[in-house]
C-alpha positions as CSV (number, residue, x, y, z in Angstrom):
1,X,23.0,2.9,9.5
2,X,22.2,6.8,9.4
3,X,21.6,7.2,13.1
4,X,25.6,7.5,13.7
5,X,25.3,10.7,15.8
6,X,23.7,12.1,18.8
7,X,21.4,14.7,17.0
8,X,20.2,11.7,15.1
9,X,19.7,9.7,18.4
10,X,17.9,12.5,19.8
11,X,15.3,13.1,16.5
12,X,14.5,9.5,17.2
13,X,13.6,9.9,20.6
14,X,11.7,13.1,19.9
15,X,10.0,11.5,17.3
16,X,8.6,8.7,19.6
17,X,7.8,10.8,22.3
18,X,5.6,13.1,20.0
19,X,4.3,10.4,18.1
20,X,3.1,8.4,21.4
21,X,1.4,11.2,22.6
22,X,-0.4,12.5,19.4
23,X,-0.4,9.7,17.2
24,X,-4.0,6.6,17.8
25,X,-6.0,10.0,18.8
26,X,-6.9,13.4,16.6
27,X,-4.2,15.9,18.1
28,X,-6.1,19.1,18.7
29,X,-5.6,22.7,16.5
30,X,-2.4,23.8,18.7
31,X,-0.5,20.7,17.5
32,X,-1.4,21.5,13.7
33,X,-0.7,24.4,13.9
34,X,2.4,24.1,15.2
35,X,3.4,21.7,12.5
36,X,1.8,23.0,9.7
37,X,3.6,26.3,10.5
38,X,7.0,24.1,10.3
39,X,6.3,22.6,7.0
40,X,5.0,25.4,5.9
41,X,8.2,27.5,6.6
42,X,10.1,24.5,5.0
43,X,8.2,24.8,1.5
44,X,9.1,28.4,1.3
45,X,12.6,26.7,0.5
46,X,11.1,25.0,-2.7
47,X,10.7,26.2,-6.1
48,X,7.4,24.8,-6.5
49,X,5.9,27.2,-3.2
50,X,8.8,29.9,-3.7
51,X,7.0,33.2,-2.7
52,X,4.8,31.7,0.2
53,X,3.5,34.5,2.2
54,X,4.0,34.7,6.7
55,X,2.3,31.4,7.6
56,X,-1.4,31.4,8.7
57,X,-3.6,28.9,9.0
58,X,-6.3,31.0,7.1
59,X,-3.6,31.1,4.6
60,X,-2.8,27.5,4.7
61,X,-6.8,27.4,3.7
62,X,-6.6,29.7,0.8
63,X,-3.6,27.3,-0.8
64,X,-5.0,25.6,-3.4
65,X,-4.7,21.7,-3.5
66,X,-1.6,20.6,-5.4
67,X,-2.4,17.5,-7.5
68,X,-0.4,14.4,-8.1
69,X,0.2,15.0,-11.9
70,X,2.1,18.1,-11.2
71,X,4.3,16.4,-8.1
72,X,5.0,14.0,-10.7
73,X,5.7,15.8,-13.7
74,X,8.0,18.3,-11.8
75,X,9.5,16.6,-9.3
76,X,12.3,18.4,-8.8
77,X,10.4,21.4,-8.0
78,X,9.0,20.3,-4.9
79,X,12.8,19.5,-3.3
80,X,13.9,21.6,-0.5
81,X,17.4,20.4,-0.2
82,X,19.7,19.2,-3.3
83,X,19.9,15.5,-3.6
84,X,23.5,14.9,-2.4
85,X,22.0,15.9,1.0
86,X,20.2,12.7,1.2
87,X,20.9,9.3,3.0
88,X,19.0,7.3,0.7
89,X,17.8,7.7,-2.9
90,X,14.6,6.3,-4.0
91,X,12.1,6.2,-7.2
92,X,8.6,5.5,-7.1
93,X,7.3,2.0,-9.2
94,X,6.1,4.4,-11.9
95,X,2.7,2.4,-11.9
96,X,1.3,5.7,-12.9
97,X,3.5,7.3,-15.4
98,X,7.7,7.8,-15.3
99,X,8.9,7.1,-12.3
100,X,9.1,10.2,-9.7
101,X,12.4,10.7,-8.0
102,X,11.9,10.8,-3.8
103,X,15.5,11.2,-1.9
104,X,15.4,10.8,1.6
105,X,17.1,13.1,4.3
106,X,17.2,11.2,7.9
107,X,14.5,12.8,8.9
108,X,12.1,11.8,6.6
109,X,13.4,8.0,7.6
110,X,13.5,8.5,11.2
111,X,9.8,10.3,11.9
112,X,8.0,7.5,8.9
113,X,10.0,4.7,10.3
114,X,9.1,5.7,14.3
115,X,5.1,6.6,13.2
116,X,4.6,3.2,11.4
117,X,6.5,1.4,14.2
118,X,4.2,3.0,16.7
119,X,1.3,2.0,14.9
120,X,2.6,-1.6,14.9
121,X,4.0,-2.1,18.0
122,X,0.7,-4.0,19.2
123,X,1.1,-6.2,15.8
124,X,4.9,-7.1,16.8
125,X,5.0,-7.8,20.5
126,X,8.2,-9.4,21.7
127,X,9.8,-12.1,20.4
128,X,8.2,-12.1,16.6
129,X,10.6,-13.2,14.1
130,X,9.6,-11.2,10.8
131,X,10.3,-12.0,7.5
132,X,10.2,-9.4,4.9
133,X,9.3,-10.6,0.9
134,X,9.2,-7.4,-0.2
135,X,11.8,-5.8,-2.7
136,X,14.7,-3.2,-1.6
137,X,15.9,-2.3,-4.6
138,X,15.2,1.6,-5.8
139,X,11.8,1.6,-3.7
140,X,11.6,2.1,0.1
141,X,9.3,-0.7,1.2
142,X,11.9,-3.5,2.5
143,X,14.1,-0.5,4.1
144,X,10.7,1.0,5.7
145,X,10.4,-2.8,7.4
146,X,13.9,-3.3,8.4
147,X,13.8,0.2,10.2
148,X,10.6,-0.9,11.9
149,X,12.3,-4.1,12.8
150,X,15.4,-2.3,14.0
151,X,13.3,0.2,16.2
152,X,11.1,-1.9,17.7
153,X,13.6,-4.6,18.3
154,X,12.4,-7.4,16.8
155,X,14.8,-9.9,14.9
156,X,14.3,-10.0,10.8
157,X,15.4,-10.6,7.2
158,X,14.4,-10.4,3.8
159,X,13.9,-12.5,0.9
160,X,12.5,-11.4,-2.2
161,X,12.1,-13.9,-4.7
162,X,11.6,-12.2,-7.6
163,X,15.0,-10.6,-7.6
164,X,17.4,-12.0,-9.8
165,X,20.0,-13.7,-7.2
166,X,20.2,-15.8,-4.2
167,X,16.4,-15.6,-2.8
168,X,15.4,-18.1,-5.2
169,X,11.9,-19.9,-3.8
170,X,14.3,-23.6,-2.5
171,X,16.1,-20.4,-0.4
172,X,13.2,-18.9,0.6
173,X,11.9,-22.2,1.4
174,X,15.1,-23.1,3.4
175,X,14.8,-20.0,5.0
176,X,11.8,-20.6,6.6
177,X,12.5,-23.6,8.1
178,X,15.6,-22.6,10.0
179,X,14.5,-18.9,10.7
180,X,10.6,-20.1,11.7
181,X,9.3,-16.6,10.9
182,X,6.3,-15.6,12.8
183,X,5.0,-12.6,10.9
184,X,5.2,-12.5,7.2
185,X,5.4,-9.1,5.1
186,X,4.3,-9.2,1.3
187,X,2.9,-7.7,-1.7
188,X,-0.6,-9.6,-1.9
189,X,0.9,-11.1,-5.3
190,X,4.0,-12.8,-3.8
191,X,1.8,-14.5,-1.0
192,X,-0.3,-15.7,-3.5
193,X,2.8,-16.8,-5.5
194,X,4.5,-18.6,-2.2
195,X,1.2,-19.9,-1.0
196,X,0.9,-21.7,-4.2
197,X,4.4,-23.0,-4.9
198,X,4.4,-25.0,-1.1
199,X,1.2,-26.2,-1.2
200,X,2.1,-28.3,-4.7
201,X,4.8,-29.2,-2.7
202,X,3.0,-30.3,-0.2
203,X,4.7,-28.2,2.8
204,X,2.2,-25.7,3.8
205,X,1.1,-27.6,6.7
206,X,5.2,-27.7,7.8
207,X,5.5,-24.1,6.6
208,X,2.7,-22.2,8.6
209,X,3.0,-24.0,11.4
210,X,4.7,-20.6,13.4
211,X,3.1,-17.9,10.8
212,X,0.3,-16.1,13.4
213,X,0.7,-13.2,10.8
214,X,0.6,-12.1,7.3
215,X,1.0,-8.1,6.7
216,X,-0.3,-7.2,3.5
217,X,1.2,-3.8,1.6
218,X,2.5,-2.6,-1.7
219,X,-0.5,-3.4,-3.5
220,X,-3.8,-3.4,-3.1
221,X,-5.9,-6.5,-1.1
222,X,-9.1,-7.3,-1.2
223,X,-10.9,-8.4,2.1
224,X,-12.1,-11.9,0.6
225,X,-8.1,-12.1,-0.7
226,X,-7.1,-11.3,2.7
227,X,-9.5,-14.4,4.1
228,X,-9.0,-16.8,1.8
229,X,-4.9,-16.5,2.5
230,X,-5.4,-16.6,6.7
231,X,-7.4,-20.1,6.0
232,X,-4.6,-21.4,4.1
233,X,-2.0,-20.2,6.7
234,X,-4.2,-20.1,10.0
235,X,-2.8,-16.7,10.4
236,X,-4.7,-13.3,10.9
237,X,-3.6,-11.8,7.0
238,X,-4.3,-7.9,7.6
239,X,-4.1,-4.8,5.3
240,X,-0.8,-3.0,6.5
241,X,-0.6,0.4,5.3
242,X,-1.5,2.7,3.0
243,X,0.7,5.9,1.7
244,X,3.2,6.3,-1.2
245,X,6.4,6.6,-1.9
246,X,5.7,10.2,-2.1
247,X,4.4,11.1,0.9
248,X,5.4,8.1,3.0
249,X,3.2,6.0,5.3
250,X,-0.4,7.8,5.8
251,X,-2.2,5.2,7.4
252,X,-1.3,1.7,9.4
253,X,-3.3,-1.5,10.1
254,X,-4.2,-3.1,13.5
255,X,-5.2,-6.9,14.5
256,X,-9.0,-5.8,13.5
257,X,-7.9,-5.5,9.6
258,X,-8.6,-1.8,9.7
259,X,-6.5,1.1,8.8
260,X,-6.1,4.1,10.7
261,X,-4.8,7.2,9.7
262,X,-1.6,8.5,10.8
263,X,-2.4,11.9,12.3
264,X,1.0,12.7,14.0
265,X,2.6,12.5,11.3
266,X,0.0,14.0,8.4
267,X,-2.6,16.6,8.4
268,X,-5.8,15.2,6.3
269,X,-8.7,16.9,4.4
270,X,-11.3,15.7,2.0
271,X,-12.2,17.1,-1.1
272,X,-15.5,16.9,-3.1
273,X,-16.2,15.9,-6.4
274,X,-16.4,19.9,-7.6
275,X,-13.1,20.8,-5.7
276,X,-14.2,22.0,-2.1
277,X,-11.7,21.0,0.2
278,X,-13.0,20.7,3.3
279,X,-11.4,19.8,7.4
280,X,-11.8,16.0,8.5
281,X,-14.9,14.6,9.1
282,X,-16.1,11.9,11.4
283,X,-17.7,10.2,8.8
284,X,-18.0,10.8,4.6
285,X,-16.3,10.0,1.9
286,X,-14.5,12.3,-0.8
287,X,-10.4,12.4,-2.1
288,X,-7.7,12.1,0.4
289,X,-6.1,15.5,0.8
290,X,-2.9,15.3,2.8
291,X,0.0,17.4,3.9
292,X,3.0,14.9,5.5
293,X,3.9,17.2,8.9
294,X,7.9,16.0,8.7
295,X,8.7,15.4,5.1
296,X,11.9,17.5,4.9
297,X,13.8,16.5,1.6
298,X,10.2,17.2,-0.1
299,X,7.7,19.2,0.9
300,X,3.8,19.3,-0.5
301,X,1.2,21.6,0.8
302,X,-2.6,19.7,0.3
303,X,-1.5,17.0,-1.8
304,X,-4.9,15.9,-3.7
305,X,-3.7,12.2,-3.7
306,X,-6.6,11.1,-6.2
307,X,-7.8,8.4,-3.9
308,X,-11.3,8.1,-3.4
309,X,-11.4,7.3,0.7
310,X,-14.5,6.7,2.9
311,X,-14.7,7.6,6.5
312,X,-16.8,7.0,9.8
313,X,-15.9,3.1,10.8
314,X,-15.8,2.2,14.5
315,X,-13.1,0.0,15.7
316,X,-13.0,-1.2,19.0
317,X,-8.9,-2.1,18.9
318,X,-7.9,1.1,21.4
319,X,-6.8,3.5,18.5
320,X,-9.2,6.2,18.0
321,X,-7.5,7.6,14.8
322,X,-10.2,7.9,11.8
323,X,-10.4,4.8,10.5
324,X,-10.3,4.9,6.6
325,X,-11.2,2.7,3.7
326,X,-9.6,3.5,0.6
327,X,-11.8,2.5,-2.3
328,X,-9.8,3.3,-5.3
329,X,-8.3,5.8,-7.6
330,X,-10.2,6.8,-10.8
331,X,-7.1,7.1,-13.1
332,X,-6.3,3.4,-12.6
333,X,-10.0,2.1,-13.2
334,X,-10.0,0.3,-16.9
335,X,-13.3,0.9,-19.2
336,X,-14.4,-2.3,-20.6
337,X,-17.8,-2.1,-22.4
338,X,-18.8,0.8,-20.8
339,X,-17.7,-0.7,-17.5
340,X,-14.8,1.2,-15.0
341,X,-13.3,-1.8,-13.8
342,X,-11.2,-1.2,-10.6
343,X,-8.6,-3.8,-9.0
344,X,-11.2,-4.1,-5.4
345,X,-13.5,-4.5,-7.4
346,X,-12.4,-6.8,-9.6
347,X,-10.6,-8.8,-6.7
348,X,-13.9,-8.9,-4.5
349,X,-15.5,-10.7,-7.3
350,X,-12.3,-13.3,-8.3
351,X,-11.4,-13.9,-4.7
352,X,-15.2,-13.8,-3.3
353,X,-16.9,-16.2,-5.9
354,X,-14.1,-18.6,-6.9
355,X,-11.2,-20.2,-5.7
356,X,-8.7,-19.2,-8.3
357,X,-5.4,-18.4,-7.5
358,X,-4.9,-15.2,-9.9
359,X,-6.7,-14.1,-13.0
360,X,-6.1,-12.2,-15.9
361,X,-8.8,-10.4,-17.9
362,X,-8.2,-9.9,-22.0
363,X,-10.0,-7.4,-24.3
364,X,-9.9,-6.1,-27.8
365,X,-8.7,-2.5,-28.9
366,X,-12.4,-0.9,-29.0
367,X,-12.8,-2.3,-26.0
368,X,-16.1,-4.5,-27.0
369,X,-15.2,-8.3,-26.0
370,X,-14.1,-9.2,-22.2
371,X,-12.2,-12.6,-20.9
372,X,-11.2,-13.2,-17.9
373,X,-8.8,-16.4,-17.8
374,X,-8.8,-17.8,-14.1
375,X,-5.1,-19.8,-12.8
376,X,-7.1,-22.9,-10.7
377,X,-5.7,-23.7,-7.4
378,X,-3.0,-26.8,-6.7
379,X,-6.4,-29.0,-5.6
380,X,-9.0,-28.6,-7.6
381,X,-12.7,-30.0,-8.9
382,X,-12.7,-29.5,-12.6
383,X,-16.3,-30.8,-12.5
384,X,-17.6,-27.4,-10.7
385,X,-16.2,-24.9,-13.1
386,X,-18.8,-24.6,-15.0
387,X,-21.1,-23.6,-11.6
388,X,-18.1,-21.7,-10.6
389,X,-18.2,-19.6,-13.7
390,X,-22.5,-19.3,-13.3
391,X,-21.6,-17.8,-9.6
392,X,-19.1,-15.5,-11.2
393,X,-20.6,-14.0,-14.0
394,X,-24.2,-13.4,-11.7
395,X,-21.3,-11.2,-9.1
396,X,-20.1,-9.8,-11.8
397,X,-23.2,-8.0,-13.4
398,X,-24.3,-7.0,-9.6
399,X,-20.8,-5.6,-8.7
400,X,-19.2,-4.7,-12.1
401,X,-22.2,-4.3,-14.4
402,X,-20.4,-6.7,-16.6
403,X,-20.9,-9.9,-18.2
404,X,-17.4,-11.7,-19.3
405,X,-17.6,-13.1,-23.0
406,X,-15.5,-16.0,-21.7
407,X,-14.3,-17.5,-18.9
408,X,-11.3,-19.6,-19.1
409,X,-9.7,-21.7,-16.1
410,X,-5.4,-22.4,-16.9
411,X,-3.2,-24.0,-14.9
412,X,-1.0,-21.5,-14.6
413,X,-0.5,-18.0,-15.2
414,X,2.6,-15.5,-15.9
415,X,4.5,-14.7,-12.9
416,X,4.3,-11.3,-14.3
417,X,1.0,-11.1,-12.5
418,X,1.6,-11.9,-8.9
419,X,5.6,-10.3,-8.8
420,X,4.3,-7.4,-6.1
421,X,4.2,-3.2,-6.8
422,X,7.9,-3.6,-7.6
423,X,7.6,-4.7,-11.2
424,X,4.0,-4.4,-12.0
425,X,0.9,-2.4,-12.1
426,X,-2.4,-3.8,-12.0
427,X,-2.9,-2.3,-15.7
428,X,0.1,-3.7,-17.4
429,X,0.4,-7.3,-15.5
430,X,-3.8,-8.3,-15.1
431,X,-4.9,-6.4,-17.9
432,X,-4.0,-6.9,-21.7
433,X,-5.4,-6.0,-24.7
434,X,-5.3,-8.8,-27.8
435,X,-6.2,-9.2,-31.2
436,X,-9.8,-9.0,-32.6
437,X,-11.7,-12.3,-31.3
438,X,-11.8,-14.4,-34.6
């Protein structure tokens, strides 16, 4: 519980009152600058901007980006208060390299918790009963949930199966029938995982019967993934969020699948391929720049996030925040005969062409042989694989400019590669590298 004071109290209702009025919109200069000047002032406090001239904006301008390999290989640089000041402790997955350490003052909580809760309210009306399958342990996801929950007043728990302990899947099972969620949260993996496990157990039918929602987040989904889950639970499955452990939540998702960017809470840039940074456009594409307006245990100042991010969508759900589609980062992409294989990617073509429940691809050291080993679903026509794997391999060369050497259907893959963000990466858990092909 960290609001257990009236200062506290009183952040929280600042923080909705702000966010209300700026946040579904694009707050005009006076606001930024306003907020920029705070944060700014707040860096000064940190070894990593120590020496930070007045503020400006024109300043603020001249301030190079700082990239995401430096936040991460000096964390500690970036604090602006010593980590027994913080209410909660976290570490990011380390999907990306070592894990970075992120502690948490209330702040930071209270003004993520209230944005995304904003965003959401409209996804959470009255009486939804919300289970959370997402993990609580060392990273903020399940927490960011519960404080959503708590704010918004909306009764929850969480289950993740995947820890060792009590939410085993017969629990989680259980669970469901006596607590008759209504909205389901998940890494993409876990739904996948669940969805599987009660349909050869023939209670998906029993199981969905109140689920009107599944929120997506703490991995990337793919738009066919996203459909292919709402037929199975005749539920709307949307695309949560985006943002990282780092920075917090940057954008939220709204009952038209699209994700708009948090502009109460972050100011956004976009910077081109030869390092221009340049102000938000209505439309383009280019890497997210950020700077998170009330991060106060960490500060950055133009965070170049890595992720490529396209611009300029319409969405006719009431919030006129820039909508954003984030296509990918380049350092996760995986060369494969001269092929940069990227999870969308990859996912549009598994989840768009067949009807396989997971997949794992498999190539040699140099690189020069590609499989791609397909888990079938509970029912399924053995007879049309082979028409199946024609359909696949014609996507493939039009959307990966790659032809598999093999493609393989299995019963059943490792659990390894549908656990969630928590204890995976896309590299290490779909992705493996194996002997020469004899």
């Amino acid at each position: 519980m960290i609001i257990n004071s009236s200062d506290r109290l009183r952040l929280v209702q600042h923080a909705g009152d702000e966010i209300r009025d700026q946040q579904r919109s694009l707050p005009d200069k006076g606001f930024y600058l306003r907020k920029l000047s705070e944060t700014w002032q707040r860096a000064g406090r940190t070894e990593a901007y120590a020496g930070l001239p007045e503020y400006s904006f024109a300043r603020f301008e001249k301030l190079g980006t700082t990239s995401k390999h430096r936040l991460k290989k000096t964390p500690y640089e970036f604090l602006a208060a010593p980590i027994d000041a913080a209410v909660k402790y976290y570490e990011t997955t380390g999907t990306t390299g070592l894990p970075t350490p992120t502690p948490r003052l209330a702040e930071d909580i209270i003004w993520n918790t209230v944005s995304v809760a904003e965003a959401w309210r409209d996804l959470l009306p009255d009486n939804e009963r919300v289970l959370i399958m997402l993990p609580s342990d060392i990273v903020p996801v399940a927490d960011l949930i519960v404080g959503v929950c708590e704010y918004l007043g909306r009764p929850h728990t969480r289950a993740y199966p995947f820890a060792t302990g009590i939410s085993d899947w017969d629990r989680l099972i259980g669970l469901c029938r006596s607590f008759r969620p209504t909205t389901v949260f998940a890494a993409p993996g876990v739904a996948l995982q669940f969805s599987r496990l009660v349909k050869q157990r023939g209670l998906l039918a029993e199981l969905s019967a109140d689920v009107n929602r599944m929120m997506l987040l703490g991995e990337v989904s793919t738009a066919p993934f996203r459909a292919r889950l709402g037929r199975w639970w005749d539920a709307s499955a949307l695309d949560a969020s985006y943002g990282s452990t780092e920075t917090g939540t940057l954008a939220a998702g709204c009952a038209n699948d699209r994700l708009h960017l948090l502009t109460a809470t972050n100011y956004f840039e976009l910077a081109d391929d030869d390092g221009t940074v340049r102000p938000l456009p209505e439309s383009g594409a280019g890497r997210l720049v950020v700077t998170p307006l009330n991060l106060h245990a960490r500060c950055v100042l133009r965070l170049d996030t890595g992720d490529d991010v396209r611009l300029g969508a319409q969405c006719d759900c009431g919030d006129r925040a820039p909508v954003i589609e984030v296509v990918g980062r380049g350092s996760d992409a995986v060369a494969v005969r001269g092929a940069k294989l990227t999870v969308r990617a990859v996912e549009e073509v598994v989840y768009g062409e067949t009807e396989a429940t997971g997949y794992l691809m498999e190539t040699d050291a140099p690189g020069a042989f590609a499989r791609l080993i397909l888990e079938r679903d509970v029912h399924w026509d053995r007879a049309g694989e082979a028409t199946m794997a024609d359909r696949l391999q014609h996507s493939s060369r039009e959307v990966l400019g790659l032809e598999w050497d093999e493609v393989l259907f299995v019963n059943q893959l490792p659990a390894s590669t549908k656990s969630g963000a928590s204890q995976k990466s896309w590299k290490r858990s779909n992705f493996r590298v194996v002997g020469a092909r004899g």
